[in-house]
Backbone as XML, in Angstrom:
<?xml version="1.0"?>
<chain id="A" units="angstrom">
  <residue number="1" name="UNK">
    <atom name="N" x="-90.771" y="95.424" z="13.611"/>
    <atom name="CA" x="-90.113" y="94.613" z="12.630"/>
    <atom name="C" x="-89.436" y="93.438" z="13.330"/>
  </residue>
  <residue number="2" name="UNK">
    <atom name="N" x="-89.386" y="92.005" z="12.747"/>
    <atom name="CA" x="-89.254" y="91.208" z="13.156"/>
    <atom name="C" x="-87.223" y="91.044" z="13.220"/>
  </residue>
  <residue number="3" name="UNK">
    <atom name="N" x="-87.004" y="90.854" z="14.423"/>
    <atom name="CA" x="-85.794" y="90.662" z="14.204"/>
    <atom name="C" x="-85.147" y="89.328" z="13.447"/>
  </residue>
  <residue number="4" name="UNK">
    <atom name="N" x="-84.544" y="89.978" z="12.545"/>
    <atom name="CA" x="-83.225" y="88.743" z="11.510"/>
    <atom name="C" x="-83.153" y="87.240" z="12.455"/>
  </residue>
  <residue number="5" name="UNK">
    <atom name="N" x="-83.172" y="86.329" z="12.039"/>
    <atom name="CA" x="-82.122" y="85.365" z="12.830"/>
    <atom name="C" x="-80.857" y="85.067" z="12.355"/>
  </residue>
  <residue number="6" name="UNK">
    <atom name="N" x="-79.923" y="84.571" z="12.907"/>
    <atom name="CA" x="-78.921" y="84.427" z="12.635"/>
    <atom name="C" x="-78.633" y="83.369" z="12.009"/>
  </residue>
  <residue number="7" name="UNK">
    <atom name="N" x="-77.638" y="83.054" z="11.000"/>
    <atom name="CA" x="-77.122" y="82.066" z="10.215"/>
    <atom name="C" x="-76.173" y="81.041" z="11.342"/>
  </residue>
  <residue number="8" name="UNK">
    <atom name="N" x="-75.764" y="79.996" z="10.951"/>
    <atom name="CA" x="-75.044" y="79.474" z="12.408"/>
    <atom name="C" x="-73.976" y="79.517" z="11.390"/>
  </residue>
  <residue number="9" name="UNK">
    <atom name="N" x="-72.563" y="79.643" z="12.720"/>
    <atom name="CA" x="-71.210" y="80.505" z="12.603"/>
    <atom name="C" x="-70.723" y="79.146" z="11.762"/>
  </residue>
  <residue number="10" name="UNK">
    <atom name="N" x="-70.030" y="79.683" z="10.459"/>
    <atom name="CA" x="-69.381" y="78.155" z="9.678"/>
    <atom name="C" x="-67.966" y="78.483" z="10.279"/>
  </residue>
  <residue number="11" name="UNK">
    <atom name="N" x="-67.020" y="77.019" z="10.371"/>
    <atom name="CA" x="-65.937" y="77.099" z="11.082"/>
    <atom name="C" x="-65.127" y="76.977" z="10.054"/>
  </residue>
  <residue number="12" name="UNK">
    <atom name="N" x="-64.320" y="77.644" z="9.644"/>
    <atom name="CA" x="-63.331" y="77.657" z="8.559"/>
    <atom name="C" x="-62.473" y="76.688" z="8.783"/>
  </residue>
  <residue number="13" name="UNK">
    <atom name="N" x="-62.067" y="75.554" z="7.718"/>
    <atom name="CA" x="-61.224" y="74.800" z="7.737"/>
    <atom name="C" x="-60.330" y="75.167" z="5.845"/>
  </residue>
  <residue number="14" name="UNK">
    <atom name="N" x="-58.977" y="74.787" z="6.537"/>
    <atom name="CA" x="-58.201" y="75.253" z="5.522"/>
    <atom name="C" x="-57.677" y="74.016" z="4.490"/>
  </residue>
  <residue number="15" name="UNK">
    <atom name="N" x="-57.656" y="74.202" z="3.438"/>
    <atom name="CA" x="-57.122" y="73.565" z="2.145"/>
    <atom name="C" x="-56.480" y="72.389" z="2.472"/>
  </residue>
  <residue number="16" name="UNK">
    <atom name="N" x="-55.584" y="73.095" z="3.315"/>
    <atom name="CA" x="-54.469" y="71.919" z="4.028"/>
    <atom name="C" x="-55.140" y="70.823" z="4.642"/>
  </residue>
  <residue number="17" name="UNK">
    <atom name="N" x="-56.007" y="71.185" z="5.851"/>
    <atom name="CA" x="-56.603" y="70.146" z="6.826"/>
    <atom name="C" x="-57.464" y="69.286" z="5.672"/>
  </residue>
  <residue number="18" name="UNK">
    <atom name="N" x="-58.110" y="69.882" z="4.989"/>
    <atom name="CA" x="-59.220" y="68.990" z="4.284"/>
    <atom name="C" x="-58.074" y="67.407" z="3.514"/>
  </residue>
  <residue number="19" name="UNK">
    <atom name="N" x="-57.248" y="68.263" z="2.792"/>
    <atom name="CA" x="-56.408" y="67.431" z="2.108"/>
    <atom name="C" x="-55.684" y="66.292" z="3.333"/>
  </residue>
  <residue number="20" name="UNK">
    <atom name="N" x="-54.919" y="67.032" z="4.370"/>
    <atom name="CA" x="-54.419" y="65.538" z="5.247"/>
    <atom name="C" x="-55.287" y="65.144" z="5.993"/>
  </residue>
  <residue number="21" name="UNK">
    <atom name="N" x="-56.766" y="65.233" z="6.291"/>
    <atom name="CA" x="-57.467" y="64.585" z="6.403"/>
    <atom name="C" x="-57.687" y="63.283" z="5.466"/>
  </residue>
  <residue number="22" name="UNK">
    <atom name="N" x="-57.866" y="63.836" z="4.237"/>
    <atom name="CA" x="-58.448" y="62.721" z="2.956"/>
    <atom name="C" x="-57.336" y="61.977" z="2.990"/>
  </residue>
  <residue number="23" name="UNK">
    <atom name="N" x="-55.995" y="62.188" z="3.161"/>
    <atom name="CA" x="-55.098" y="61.602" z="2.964"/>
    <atom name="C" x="-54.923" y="60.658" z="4.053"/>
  </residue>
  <residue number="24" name="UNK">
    <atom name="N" x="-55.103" y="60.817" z="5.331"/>
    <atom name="CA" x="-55.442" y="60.166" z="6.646"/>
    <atom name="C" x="-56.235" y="59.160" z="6.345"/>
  </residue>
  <residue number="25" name="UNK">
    <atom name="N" x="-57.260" y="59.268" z="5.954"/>
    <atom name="CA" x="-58.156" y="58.406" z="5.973"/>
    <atom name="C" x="-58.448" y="57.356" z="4.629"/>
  </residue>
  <residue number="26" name="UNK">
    <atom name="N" x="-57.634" y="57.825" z="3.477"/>
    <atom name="CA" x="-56.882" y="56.902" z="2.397"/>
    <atom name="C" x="-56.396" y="55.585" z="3.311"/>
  </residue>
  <residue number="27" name="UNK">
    <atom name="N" x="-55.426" y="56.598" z="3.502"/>
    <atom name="CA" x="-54.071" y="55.508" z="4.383"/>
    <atom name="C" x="-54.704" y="54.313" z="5.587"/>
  </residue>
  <residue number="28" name="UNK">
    <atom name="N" x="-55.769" y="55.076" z="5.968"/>
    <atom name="CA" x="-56.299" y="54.111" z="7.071"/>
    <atom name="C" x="-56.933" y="52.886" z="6.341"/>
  </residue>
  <residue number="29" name="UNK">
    <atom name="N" x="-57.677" y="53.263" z="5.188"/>
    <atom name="CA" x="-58.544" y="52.677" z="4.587"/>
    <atom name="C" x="-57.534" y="51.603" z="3.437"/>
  </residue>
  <residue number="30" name="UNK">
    <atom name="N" x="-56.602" y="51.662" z="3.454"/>
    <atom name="CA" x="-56.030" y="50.794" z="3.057"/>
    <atom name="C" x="-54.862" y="50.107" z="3.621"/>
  </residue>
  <residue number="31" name="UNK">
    <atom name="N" x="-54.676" y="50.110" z="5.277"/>
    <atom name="CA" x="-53.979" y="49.650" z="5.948"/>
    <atom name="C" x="-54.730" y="48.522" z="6.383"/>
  </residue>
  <residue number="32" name="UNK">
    <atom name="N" x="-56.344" y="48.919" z="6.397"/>
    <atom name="CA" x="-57.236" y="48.091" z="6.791"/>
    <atom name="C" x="-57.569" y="47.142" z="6.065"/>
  </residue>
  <residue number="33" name="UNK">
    <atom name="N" x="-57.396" y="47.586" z="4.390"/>
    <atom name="CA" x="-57.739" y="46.453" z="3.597"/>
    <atom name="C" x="-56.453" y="45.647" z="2.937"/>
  </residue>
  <residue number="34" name="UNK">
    <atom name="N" x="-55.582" y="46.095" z="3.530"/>
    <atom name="CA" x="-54.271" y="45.313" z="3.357"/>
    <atom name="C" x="-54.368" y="44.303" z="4.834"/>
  </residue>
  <residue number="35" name="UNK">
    <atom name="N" x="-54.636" y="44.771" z="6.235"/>
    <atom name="CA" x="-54.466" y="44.021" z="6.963"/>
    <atom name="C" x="-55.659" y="42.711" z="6.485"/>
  </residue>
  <residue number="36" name="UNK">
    <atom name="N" x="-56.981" y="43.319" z="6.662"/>
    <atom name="CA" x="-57.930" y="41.918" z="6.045"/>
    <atom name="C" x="-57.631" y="40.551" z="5.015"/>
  </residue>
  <residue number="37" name="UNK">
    <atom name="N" x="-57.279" y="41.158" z="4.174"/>
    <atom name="CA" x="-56.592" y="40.301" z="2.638"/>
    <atom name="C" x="-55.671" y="39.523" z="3.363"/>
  </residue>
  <residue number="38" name="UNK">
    <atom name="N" x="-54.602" y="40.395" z="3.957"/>
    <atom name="CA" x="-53.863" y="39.132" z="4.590"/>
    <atom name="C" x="-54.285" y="38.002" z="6.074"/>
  </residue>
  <residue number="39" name="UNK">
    <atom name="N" x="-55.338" y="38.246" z="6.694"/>
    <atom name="CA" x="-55.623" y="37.473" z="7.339"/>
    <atom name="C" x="-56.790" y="36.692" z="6.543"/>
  </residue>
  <residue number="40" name="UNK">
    <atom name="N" x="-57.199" y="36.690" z="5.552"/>
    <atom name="CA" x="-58.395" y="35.723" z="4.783"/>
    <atom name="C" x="-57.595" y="34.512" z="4.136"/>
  </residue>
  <residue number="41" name="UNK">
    <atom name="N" x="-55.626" y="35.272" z="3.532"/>
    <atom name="CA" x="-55.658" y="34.224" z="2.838"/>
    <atom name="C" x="-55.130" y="32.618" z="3.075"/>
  </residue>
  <residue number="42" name="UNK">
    <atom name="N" x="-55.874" y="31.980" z="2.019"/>
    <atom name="CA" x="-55.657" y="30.561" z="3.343"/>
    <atom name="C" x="-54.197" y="29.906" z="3.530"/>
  </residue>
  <residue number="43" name="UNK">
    <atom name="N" x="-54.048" y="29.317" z="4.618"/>
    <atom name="CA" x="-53.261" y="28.768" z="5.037"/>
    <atom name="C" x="-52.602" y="27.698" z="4.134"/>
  </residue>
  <residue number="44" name="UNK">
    <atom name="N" x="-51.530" y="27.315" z="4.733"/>
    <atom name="CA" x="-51.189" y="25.965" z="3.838"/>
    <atom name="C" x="-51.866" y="24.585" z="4.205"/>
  </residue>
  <residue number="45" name="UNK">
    <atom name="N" x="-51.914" y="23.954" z="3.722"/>
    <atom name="CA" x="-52.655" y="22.398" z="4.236"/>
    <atom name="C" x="-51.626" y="21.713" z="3.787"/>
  </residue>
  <residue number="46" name="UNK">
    <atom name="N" x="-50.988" y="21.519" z="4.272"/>
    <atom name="CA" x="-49.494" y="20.846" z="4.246"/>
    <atom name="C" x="-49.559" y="19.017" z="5.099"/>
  </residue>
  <residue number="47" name="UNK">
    <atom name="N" x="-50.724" y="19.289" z="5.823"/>
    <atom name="CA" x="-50.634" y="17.876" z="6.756"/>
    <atom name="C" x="-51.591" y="16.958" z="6.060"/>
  </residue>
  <residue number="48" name="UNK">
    <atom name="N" x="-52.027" y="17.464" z="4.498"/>
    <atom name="CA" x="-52.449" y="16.127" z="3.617"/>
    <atom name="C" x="-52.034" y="16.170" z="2.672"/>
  </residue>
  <residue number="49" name="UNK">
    <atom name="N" x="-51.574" y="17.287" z="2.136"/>
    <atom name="CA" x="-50.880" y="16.938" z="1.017"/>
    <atom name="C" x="-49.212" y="16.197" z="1.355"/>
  </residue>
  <residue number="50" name="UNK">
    <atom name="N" x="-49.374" y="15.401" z="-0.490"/>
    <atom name="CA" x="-47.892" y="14.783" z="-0.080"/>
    <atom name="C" x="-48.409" y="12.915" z="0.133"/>
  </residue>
  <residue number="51" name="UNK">
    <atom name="N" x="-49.316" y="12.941" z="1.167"/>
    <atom name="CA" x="-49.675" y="11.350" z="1.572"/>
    <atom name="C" x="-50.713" y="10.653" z="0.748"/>
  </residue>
  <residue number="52" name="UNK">
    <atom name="N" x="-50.980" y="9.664" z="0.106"/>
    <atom name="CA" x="-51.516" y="8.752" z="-0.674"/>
    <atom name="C" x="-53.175" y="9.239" z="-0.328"/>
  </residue>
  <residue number="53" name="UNK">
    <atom name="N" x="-53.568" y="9.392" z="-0.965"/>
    <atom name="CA" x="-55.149" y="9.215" z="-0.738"/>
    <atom name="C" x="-56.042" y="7.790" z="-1.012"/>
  </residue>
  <residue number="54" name="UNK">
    <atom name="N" x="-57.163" y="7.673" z="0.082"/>
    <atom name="CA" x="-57.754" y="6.211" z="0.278"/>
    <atom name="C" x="-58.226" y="5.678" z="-0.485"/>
  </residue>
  <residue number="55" name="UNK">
    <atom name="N" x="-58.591" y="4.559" z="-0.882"/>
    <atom name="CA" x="-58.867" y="3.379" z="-2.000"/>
    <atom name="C" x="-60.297" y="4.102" z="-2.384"/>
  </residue>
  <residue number="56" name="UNK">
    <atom name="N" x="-61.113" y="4.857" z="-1.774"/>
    <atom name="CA" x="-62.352" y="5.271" z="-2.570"/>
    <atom name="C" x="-62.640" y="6.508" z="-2.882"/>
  </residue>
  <residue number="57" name="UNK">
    <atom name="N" x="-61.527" y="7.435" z="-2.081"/>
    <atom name="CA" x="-61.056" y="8.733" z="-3.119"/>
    <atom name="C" x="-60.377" y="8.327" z="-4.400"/>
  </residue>
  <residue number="58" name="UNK">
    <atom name="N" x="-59.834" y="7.819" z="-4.753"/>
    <atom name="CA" x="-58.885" y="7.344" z="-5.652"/>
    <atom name="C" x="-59.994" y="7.013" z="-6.626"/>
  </residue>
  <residue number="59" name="UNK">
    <atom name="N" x="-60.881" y="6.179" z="-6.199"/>
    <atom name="CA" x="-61.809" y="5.562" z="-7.543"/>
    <atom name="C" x="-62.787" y="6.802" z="-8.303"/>
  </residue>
  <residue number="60" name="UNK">
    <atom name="N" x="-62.911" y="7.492" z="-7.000"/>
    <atom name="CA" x="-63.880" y="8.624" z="-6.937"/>
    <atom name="C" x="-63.235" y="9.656" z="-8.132"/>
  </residue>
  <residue number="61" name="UNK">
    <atom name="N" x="-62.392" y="10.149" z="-8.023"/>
    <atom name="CA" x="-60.934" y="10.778" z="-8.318"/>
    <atom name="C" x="-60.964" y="9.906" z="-10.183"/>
  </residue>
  <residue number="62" name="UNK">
    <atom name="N" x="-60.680" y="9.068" z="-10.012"/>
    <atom name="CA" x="-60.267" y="8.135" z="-11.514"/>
    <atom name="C" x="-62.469" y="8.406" z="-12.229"/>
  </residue>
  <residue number="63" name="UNK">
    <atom name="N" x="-63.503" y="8.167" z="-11.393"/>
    <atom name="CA" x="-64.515" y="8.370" z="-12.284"/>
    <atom name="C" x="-64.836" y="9.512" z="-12.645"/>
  </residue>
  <residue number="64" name="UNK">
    <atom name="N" x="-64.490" y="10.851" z="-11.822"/>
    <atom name="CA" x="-64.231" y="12.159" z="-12.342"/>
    <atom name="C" x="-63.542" y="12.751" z="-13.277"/>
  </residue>
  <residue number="65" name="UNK">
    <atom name="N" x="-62.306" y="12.071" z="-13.712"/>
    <atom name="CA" x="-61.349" y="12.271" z="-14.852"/>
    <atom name="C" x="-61.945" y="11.117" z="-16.023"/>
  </residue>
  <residue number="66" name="UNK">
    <atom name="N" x="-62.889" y="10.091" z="-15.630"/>
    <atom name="CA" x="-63.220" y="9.287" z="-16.878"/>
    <atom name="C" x="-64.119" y="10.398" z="-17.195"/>
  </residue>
  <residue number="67" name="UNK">
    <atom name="N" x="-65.214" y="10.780" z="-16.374"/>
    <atom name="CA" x="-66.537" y="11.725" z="-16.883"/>
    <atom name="C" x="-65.508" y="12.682" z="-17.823"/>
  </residue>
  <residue number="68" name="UNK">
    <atom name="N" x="-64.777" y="13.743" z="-17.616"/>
    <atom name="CA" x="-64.115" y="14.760" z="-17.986"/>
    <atom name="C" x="-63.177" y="14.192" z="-19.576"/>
  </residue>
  <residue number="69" name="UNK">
    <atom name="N" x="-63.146" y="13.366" z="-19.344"/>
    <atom name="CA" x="-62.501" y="12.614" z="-20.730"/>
    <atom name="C" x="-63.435" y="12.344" z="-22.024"/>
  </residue>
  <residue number="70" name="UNK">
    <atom name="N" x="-64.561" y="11.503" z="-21.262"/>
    <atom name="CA" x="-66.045" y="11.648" z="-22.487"/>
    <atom name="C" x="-66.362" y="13.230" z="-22.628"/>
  </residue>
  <residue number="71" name="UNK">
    <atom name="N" x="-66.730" y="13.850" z="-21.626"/>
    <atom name="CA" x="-67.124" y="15.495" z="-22.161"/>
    <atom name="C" x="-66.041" y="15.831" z="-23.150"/>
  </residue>
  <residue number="72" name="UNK">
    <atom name="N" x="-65.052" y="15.657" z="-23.284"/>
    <atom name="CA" x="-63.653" y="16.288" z="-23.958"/>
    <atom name="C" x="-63.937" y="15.729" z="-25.136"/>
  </residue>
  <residue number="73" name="UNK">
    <atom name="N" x="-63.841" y="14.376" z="-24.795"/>
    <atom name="CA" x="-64.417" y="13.553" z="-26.619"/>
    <atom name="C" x="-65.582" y="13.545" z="-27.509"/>
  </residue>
  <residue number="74" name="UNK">
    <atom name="N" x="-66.382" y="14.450" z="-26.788"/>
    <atom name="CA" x="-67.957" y="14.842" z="-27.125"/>
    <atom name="C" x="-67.719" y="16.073" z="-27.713"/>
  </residue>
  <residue number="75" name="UNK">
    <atom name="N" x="-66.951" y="16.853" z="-27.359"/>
    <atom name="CA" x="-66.681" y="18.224" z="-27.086"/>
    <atom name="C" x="-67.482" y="19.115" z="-26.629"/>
  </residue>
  <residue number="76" name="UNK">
    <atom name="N" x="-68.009" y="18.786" z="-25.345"/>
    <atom name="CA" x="-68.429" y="19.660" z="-24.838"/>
    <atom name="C" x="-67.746" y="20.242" z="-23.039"/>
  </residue>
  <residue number="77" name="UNK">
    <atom name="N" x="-66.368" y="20.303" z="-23.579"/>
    <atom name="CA" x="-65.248" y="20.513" z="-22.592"/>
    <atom name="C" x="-65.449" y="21.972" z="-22.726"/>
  </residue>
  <residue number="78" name="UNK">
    <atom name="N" x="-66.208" y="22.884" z="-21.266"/>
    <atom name="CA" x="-66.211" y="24.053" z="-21.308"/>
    <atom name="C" x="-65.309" y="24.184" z="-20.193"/>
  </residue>
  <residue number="79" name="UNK">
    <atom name="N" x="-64.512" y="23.829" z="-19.700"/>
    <atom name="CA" x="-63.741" y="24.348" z="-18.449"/>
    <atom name="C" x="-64.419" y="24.622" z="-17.056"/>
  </residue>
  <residue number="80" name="UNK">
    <atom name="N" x="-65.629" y="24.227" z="-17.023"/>
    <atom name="CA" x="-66.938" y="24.169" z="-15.857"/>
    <atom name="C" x="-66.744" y="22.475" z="-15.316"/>
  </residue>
  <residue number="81" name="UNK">
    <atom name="N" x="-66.657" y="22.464" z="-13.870"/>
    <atom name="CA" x="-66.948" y="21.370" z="-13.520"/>
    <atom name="C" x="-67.865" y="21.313" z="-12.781"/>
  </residue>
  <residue number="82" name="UNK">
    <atom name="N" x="-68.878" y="20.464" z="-12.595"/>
    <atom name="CA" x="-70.299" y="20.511" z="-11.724"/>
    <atom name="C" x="-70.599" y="18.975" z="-10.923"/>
  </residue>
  <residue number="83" name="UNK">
    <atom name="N" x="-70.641" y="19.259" z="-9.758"/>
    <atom name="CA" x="-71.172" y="17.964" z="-9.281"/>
    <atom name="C" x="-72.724" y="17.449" z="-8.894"/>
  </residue>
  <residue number="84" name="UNK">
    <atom name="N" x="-73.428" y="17.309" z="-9.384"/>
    <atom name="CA" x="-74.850" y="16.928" z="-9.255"/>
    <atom name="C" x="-75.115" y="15.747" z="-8.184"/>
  </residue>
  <residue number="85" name="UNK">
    <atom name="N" x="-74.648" y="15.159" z="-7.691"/>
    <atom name="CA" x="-74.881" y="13.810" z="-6.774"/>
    <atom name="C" x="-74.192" y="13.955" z="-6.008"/>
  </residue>
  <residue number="86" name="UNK">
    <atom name="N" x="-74.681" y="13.744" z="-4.616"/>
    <atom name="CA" x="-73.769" y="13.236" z="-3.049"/>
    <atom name="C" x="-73.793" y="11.731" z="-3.024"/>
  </residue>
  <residue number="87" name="UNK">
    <atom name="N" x="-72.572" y="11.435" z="-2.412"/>
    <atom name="CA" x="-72.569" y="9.900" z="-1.965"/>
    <atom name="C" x="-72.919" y="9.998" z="-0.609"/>
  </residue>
  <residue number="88" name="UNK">
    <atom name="N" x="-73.485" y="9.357" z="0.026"/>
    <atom name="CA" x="-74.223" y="9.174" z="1.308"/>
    <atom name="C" x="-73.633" y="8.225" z="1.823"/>
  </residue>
  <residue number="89" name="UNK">
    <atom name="N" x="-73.531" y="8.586" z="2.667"/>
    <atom name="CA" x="-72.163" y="7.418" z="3.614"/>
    <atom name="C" x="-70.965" y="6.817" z="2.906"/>
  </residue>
  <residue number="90" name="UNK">
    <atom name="N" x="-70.480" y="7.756" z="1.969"/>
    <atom name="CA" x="-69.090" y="7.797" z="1.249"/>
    <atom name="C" x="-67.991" y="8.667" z="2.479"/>
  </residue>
  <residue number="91" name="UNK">
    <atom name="N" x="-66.969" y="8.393" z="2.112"/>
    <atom name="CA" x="-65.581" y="9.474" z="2.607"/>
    <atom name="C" x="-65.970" y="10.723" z="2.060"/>
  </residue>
  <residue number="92" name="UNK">
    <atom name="N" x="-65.311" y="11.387" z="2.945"/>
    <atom name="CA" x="-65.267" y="13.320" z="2.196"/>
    <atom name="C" x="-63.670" y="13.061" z="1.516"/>
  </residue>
  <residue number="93" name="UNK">
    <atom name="N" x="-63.959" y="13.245" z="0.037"/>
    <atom name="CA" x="-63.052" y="13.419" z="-0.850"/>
    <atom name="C" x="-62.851" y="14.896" z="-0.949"/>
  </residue>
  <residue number="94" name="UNK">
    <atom name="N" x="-63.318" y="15.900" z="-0.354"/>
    <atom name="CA" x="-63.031" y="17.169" z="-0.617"/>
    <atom name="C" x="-61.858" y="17.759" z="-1.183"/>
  </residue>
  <residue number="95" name="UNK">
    <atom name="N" x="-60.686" y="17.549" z="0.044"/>
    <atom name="CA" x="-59.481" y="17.706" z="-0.316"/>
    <atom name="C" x="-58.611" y="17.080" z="-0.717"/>
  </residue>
  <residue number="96" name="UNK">
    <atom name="N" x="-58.813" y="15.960" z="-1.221"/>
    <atom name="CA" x="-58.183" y="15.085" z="-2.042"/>
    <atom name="C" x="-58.596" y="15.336" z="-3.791"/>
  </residue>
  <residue number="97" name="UNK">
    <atom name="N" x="-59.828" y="15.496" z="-4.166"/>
    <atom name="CA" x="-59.678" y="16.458" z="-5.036"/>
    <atom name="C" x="-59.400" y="17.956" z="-5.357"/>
  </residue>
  <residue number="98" name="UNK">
    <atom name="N" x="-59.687" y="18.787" z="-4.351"/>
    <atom name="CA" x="-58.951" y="19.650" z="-4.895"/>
    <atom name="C" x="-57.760" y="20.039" z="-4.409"/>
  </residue>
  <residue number="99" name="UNK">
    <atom name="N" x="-57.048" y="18.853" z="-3.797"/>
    <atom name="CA" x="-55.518" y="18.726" z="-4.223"/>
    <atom name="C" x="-54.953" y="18.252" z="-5.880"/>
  </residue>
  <residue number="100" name="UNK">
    <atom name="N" x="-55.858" y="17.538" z="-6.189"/>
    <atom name="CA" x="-55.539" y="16.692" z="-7.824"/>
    <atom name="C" x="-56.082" y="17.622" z="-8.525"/>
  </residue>
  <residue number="101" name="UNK">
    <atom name="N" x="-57.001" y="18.239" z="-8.462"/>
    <atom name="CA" x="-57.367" y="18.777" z="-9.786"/>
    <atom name="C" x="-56.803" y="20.542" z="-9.163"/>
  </residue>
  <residue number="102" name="UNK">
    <atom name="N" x="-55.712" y="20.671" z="-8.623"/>
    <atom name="CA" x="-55.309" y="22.250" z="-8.353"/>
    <atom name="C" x="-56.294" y="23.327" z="-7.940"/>
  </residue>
  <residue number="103" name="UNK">
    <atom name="N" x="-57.125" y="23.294" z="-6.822"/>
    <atom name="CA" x="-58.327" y="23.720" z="-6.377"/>
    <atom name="C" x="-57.633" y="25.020" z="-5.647"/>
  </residue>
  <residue number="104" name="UNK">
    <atom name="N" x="-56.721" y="24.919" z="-5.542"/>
    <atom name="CA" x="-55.755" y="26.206" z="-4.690"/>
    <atom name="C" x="-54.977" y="26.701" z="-5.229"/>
  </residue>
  <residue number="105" name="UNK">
    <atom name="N" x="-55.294" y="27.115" z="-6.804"/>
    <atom name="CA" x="-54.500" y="28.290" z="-7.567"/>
    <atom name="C" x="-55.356" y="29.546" z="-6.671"/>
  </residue>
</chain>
């Protein structure tokens, strides 16, 4: 007769360990996603805001609020803004609009 094999030996772990384990590793898991969140969120840009923006942000800036004024009077003011065209060898207005139009709520 063929001898049995054996089952392999299970190591008893108790109620307790399982639980401050899970609880261990909660805590880790959200020390970690508390530390991340706070290093993503952005900084202040404090060294442009405040100072005048240049004669062709400004125009740039004034034909974006004319466009947004006809959509409004058309009514087709959905709260979507879209830019379809690059200026090519224009200034980067980047942050000059979304300093004006509150791009950093």
């Amino acid at each position: 007769m063929p001898k049995p094999t054996r089952m392999p030996i299970r190591i008893p772990m108790s109620r307790r360990r399982w639980i401050a384990a899970w609880v261990a590793l909660c805590a880790a898991g959200l020390a970690v996603t508390a530390a991340l969140n706070a290093s993503s969120a952005p900084g202040p840009r404090s060294e442009k805001r405040g100072q005048p923006v240049s004669a062709e942000c400004a125009e740039y800036i004034a034909d974006v609020e004319r466009q947004l004024a006809e959509a409004r009077k058309d009514g087709q003011d959905d709260g979507v803004l879209a830019f379809s065209r690059t200026r090519s060898g224009a200034e980067d207005c980047t942050d000059e609009l979304r300093d004006h139009f509150g791009g950093d709520r």
